[in-house]
N, C-alpha and C positions, 0 to 999 in steps of 0.2 A: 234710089239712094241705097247703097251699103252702109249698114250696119253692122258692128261687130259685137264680139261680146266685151271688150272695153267700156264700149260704149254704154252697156246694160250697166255694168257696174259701177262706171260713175254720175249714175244719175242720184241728186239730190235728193233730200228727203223733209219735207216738214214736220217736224216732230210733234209739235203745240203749239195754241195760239191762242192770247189773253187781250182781249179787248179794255182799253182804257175806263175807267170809270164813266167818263162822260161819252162813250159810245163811240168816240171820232176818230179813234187809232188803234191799231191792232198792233202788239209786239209780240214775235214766233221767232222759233228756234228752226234754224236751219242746219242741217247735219249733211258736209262734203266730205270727196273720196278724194284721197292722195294714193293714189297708187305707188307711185315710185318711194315714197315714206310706208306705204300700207298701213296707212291709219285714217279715221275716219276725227272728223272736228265738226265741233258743233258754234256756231254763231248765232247772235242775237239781232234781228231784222224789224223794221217799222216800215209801217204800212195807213196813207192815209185810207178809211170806211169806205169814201165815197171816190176812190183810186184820182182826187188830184192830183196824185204824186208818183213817182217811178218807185218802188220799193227799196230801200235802202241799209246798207248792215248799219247799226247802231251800238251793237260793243261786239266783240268777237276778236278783234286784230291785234290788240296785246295779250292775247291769252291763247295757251291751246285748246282750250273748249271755253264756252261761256252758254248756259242754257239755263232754263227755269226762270224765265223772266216772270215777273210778278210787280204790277202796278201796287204801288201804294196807295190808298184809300183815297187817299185827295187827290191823285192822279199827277203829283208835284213829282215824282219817284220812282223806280224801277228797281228793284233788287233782282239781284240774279247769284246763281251759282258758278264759280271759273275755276277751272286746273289750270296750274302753271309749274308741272315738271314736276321738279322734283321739291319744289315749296309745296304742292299737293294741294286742295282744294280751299278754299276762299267763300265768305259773302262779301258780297260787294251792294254799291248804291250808286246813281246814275242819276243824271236830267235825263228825260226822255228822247232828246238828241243823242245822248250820247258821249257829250262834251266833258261834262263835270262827272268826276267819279271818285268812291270814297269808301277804302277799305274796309270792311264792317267788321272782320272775324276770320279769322284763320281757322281753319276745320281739320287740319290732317291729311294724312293719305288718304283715309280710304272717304269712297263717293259723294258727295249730298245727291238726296237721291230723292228729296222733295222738299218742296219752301212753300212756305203760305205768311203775309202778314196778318198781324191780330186786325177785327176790326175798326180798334181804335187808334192803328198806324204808331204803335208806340211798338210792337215786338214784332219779332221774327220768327218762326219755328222752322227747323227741319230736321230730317231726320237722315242717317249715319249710321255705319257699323265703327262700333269701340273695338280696342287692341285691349284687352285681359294685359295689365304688363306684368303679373303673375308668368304669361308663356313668352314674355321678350327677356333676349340678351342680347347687348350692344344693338340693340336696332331692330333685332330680325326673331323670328318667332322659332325659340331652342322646342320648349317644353307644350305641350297641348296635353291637358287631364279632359277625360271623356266622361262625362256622366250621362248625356243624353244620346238616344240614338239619331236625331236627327244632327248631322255633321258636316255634312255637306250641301251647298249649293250650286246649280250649276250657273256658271258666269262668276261666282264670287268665289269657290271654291270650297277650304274648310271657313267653318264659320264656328266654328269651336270658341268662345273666349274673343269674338267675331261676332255680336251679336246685336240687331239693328235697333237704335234708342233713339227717341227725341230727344232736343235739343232747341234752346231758345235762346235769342240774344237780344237786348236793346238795341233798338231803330236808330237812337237818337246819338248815341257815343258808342265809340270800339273797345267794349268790355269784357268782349271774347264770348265764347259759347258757355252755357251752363247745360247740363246735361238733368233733363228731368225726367227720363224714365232708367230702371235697373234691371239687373237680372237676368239670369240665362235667359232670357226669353225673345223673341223676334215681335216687333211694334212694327205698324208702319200706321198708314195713313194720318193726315192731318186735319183738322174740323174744328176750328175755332168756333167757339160760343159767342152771341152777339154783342155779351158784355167783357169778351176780352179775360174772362177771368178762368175759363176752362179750356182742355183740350182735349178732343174725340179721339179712339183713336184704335186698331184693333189688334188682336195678339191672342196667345196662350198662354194661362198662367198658372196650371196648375199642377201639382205636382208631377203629371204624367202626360202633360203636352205634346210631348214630341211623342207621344205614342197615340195620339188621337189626331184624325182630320180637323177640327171643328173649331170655329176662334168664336171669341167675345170681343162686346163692345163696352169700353173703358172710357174714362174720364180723368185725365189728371190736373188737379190744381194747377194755375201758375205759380203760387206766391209758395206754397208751401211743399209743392210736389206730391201732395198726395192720390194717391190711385182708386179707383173707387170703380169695379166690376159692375157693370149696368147687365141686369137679368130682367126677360120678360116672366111675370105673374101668369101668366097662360099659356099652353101650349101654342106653336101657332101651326100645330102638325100633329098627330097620333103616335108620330113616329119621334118627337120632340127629344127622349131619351138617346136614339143614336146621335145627338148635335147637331149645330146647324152652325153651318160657315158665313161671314160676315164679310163687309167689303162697304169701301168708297162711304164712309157716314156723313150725314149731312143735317147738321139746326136748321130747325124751321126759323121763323124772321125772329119770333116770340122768345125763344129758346125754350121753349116748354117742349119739342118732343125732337126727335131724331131719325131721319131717315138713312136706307141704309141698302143696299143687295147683300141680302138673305139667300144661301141653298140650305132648303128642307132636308132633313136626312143624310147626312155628310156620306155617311156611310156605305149608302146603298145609291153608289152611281148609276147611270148619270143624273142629276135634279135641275131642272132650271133655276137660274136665278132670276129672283121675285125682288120687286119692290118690295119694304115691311115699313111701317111708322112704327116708331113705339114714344110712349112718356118720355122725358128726359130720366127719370127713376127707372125707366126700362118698363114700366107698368101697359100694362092695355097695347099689346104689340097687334098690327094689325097689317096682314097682306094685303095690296091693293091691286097687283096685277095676274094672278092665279089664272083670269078667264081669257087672255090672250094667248096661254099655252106656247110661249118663245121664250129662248132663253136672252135673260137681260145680262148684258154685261157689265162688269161693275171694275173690270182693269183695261190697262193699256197707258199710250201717254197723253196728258191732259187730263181734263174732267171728262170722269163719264157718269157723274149723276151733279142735278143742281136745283136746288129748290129755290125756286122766285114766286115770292107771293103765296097765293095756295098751291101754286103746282110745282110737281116733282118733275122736271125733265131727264132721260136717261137714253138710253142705247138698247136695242133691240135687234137680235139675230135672226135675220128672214130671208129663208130662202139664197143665200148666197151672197144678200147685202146686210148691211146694217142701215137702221134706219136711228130719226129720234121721236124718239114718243112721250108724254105726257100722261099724271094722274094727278086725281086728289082722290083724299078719303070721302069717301062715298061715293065717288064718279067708277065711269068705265075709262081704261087706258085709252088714247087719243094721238094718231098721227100727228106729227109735226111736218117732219123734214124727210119725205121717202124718195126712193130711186133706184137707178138700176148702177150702185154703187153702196161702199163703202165708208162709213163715216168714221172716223180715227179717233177724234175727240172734238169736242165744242163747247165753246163757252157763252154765256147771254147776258146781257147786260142789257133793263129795260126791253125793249122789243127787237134789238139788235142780236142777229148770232155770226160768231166768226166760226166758222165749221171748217174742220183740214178733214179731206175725202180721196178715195182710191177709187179708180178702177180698172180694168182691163188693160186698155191702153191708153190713159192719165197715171202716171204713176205716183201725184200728188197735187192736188188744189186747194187752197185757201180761198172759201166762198161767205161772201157776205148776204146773210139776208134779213131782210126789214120788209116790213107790211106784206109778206107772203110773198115778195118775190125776191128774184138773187142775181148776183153775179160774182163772177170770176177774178178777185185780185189780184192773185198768184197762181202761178203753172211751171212744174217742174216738168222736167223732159219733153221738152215741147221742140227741142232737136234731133229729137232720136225718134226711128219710125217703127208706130207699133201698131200689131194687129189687133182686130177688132173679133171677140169671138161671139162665137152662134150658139144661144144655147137652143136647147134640144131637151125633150124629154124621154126617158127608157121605160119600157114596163119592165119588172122584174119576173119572177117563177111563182112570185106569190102576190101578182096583179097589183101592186106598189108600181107607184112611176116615180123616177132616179131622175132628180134634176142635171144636166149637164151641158159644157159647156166646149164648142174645140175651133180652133185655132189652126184656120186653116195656113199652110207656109206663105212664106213672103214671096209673091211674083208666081202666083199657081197660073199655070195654065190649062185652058179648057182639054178637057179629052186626057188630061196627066191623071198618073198616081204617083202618092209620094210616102214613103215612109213615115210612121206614126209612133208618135209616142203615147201611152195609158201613165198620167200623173197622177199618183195616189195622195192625200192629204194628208195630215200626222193630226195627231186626235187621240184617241178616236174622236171625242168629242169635241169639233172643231168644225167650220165649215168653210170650203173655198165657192171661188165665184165672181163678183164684184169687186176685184181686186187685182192692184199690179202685179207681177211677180216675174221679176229678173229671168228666172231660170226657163220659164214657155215664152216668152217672150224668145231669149237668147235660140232655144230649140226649133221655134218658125221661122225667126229669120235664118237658121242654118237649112233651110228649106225639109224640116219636119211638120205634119202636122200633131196637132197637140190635144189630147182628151182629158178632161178634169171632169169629177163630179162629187156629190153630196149622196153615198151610198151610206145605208141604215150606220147608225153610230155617228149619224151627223149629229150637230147643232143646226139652229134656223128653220126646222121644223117642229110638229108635237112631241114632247116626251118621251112618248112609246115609240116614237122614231131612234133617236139615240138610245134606247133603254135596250133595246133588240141586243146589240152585242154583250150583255151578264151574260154568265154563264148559266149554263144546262141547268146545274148542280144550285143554283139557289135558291130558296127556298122562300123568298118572297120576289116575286115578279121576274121568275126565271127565264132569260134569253135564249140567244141560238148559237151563243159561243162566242168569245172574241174573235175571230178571224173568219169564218162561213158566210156572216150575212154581208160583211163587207166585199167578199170575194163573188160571192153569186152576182149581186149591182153591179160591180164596176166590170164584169163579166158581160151581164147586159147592158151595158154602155156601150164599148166595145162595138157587140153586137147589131146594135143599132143604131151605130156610129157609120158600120161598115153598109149597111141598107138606106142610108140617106142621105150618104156623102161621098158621089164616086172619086172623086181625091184621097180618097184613104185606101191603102195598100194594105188590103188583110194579110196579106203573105209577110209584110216585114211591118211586125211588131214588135215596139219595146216598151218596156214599164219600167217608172221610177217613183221614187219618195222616200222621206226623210223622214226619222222617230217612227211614228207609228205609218206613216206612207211607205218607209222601209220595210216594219216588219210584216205590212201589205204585201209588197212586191216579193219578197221573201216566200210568203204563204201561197203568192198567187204561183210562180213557180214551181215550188213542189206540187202546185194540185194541177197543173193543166203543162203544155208545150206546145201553146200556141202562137210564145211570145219567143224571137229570134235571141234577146239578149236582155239584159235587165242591172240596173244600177240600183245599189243599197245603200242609204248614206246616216249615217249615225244613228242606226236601227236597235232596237229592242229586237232580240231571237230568242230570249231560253225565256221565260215567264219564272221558271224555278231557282234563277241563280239570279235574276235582276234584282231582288227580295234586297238582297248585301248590299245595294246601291248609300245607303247613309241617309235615309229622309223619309219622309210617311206613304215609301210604296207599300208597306207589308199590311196597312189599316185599309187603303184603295184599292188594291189588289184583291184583295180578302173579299171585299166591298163587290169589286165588278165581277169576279169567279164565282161569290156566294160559298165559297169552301176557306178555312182555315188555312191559308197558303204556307203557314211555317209546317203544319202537318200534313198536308196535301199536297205533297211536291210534283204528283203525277198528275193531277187534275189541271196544277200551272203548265205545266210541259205540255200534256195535250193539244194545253190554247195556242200552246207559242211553235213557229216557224221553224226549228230544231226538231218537230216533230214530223216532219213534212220535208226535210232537208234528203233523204237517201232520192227522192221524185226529182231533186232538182239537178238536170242537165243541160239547162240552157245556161251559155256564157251570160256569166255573174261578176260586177266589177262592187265589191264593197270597199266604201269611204268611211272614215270613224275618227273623230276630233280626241286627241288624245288626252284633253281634259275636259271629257264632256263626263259630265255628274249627273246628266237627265238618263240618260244611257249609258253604261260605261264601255269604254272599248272591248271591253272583252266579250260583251253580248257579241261582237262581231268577229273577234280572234276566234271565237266556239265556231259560229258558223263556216269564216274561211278555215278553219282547221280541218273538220270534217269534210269540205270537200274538197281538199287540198288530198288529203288520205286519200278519198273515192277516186281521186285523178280526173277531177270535173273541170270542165275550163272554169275558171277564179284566179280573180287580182284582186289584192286590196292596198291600200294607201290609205297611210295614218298622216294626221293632220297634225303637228306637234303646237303644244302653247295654246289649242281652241280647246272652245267650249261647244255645247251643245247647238248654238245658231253659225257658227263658224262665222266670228265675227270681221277677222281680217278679210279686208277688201282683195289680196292677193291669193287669198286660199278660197275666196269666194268665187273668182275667176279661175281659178286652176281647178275646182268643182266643177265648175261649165266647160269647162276646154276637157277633163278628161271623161266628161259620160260624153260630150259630143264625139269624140275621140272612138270611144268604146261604142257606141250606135253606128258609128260610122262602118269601122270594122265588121261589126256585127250583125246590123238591122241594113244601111245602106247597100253593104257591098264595099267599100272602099277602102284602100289602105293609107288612106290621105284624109286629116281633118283641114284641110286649107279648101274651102266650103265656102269661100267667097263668091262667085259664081251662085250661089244657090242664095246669098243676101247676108251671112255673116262672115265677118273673119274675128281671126283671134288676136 
């Protein structure tokens, strides 16, 4: 079967999946690719538990997006969020068919970006970014006063006079939104209280926010909007004073306490994220997952934490999957749901869970499981042919073994070698593995093989695993530099990649990655030439001029170098790939979204500029209108078409990407 890279890029995706009150139906968001539009749309789908039924769209087709589905209490209901052009975003209401539908609240342009009903099926919360009409004339944004330094985000842009607030509405009649939080400040999350009269929720408030990593966990009225700062009476760390970041809050059944993923020490990256309970007053705060040593996760889309009964179910980063696990206060953490996969989000309802999962070559499942077993009621990409990768373990120079994972080409045959590619991950604190991913996917079927791994500065292992990349220079629990530990690992990967796997072509190698798997490949370049060619794509290069980017790298930074980065501009330069840039001679093709705000383009205009001067082979191509994840589906494919393009030329031998013959085309 051929495959092309079309075919990678419109494959479906399950977003989130919300199980009906009474266990027997699941509603999830499904997100398709229109190429020839390049835009992506999201739909609303039902699904009977115990798969009676063919899977069916249930609102999506008069709207261009419809997502965030959310059962009402009594399970009589469906609210969901919709865009419709240039009317802009909506709540809406539904029979669970589909059938009857009943506009709730007009919202504006900009996003809803979460919805939860109260528990007593009478309100609605979500939450929005407000327009300041201070900075509007006729429509559109004249004026922007800057008090804060954080200014930007990437995907939403300036967020100046732009800042994210809840908002509730009546369930029962269309009385429009009422907006219950203020202030320069950034809110998100939602956490209704069991009696419907409070709202969780997390943010910064204080005068100098946007110059600190760390949030708090809040509470505001319904009836009268008042806000009310929930602080723990204890340290839950020594280090309690640099702050601690908060996420995903969640009422126990009682409402008397609040759970929540807590990171210890904002300051001093990387920390895992820990379960904490604390009182509903914030009193008697108490971590309960410290002795598992992985990091929990506490974002993404859907639930990824839920307390049922005494126990707290969440998300856990291991080894390349994620898993679900379980606590209570006073228990040890507790597997639930493991594998050699990726869990997105899940939701449980009595002994039921609807789980949306990744891996390798699934590139989305909706699994149902009850009494400890499961099945499959959804499958996305189940036309498109993927491979299956092997992992493999590396020792490294300092007797650590590097989990990894390669992807042998489509249609290998015995006794071949094939050209290979080293995929770096962006992170640093991140981890690959268990998981789909378009671009090694597209690269094997173009008859590559493909290396990924989990070098020091992962997540999914112990602490002192990602802690390795601080730097030198800090003065509590000082590392081995941003860029060295990462480089030596995927080095020995590589290495013994090329000792166990005679299909790998150590003579034509290429490396790539994005953000921090950029400034990876960047780094690995100037330090070695053993790699034939190398693709850069929306990378961090200078560590000393990223600082200007609009948002809390200057306190993270600071945090992961252990030096004062506004005073220490040499000590960021060391760390960063600009320093390392006169070593690099291998053809270099750098890619950069020209409204990416994680990165800004110019980290990359530095680097192609300088070796543009040196007279080094370098290309680069700017992505106009993206953001940091290049979210157009047509810039996503023309990312794949020109590194295959650029490997081709330069790793394969060939002056031709029409690579069909080898299992993809374009």
């Amino acid at each position: 079967m051929t495959t092309s890279l079309r075919d990678f890029a419109m494959v479906p995706r399950i977003a989130e999946a919300r199980l009906s009150p009474d266990a027997k139906r699941i509603a999830y968001t499904v997100v398709t690719i229109d190429l020839e539009a390049d835009r992506r749309s999201s739909s609303i789908w039902s699904v009977d538990v115990g798969q009676a039924e063919t899977p069916h769209q249930v609102l999506g087709d008069a709207f261009e997006d419809a997502q965030l589905a959310r059962w009402a209490p009594d399970g009589r209901r469906i609210a969901f969020a919709a865009h419709e052009g240039s009317i802009g975003w909506s709540i809406w209401l539904s029979s669970p068919e589909g059938t009857d539908r009943e506009l709730l609240a007009r919202c504006g342009q900009e996003a809803v970006e979460d919805l939860e009903w109260s528990p007593d099926g009478e309100s609605l919360c979500f939450t929005a970014r407000i327009n300041d009409p201070v900075t509007m004339f006729n429509g559109k944004r004249k004026v922007v006063p800057v008090s804060h330094a954080r200014t930007t985000l990437d995907a939403f842009g300036v967020t100046v006079g732009r800042r994210r607030h809840l908002f509730v509405i009546d369930a029962n009649r269309p009385t429009g939104p009422r907006q219950l939080t203020f202030g320069d400040f950034e809110d998100e999350g939602i956490a209704w209280s069991p009696d419907s009269k409070r709202i969780a929720f997390i943010s910064a408030r204080g005068e100098t926010w946007d110059l600190q990593l760390w949030t708090d966990v809040y509470t505001v009225e319904l009836s009268s909007g008042h806000v009310t700062e929930i602080r723990s009476n204890r340290d839950l760390h020594t280090t309690w004073s640099f702050g601690n970041s908060h996420l995903a809050p969640t009422w126990s059944a009682d409402g008397t306490k609040l759970a929540r993923v807590v990171t210890i020490d904002q300051a001093q990256p990387h920390r895992h994220g820990q379960i904490a309970v604390m009182r509903s007053d914030g009193s008697k705060d108490e971590i309960l997952t410290e002795a598992l040593d992985r990091n929990i996760r506490g974002y993404g889309s859907g639930r990824a934490l839920q307390w049922v009964q005494d126990w707290i179910y969440f998300l856990v980063d291991d080894g390349g999957a994620d898993h679900i696990y379980r606590v209570r206060s006073g228990g040890k953490p507790e597997a639930v749901l493991v594998g050699d996969r990726q869990v997105r989000s899940f939701d449980l309802v009595g002994g039921t869970f609807a789980v949306v999962t990744t891996d390798a070559s699934h590139p989305n499942s909706l699994v149902v499981v009850q009494n400890g077993s499961e099945h499959t009621v959804v499958e996305t990409g189940s036309g498109v042919q993927m491979q299956a990768p092997i992992r493999f373990m590396a020792p490294n120079a300092h007797g650590d073994q590097v989990e990894a994972w390669i992807l042998p080409p489509v249609d290998r045959q015995p006794g071949s070698q094939y050209p290979t590619i080293l995929h770096i991950h962006g992170g640093p604190n991140y981890q690959d593995g268990y998981r789909y991913s378009p671009e090694k996917q597209a690269y094997a079927a173009a008859g590559y093989a493909v290396i990924y791994s989990n070098p020091r500065g992962s997540t999914g292992y112990d602490e002192k695993w990602a802690r390795v990349v601080r730097g030198t220079k800090a003065a509590t629990d000082p590392g081995l530099g941003f860029g060295d530990p990462a480089f030596e690992d995927v080095m020995a990967v590589v290495d013994e990649a090329t000792k166990r796997f005679d299909f790998v072509d150590r003579d034509r190698l290429g490396v790539t990655g994005t953000s921090y798997g950029g400034f990876m490949t960047a780094w690995t370049l100037g330090s070695t030439d053993r790699f034939k060619a190398g693709v850069c794509v929306n990378s961090s290069t200078n560590l000393a001029t990223i600082i200007w980017r609009g948002d809390a790298v200057v306190p993270w930074l600071s945090g992961q170098l252990g030096v004062d980065v506004l005073a220490d501009a040499a000590e960021a330069y060391a760390n960063s790939p600009m320093s390392r840039a006169e070593g690099i001679r291998t053809p270099l093709l750098i890619m950069h979204a020209e409204q990416d705000y994680g990165c800004p383009i110019g980290q990359s205009i530095q680097l192609f500029t300088f070796l543009r001067f040196r007279r080094r082979t370098v290309e680069m191509v700017r992505f106009p209108d993206a953001s940091h994840v290049l979210a157009s589906p047509f810039q996503l494919r023309e990312r794949l078409r020109l590194t295959l393009e650029w490997f081709d030329r330069h790793v394969r031998n060939s002056a031709t990407s029409k690579v069909g013959q080898q299992g993809a085309t374009v």
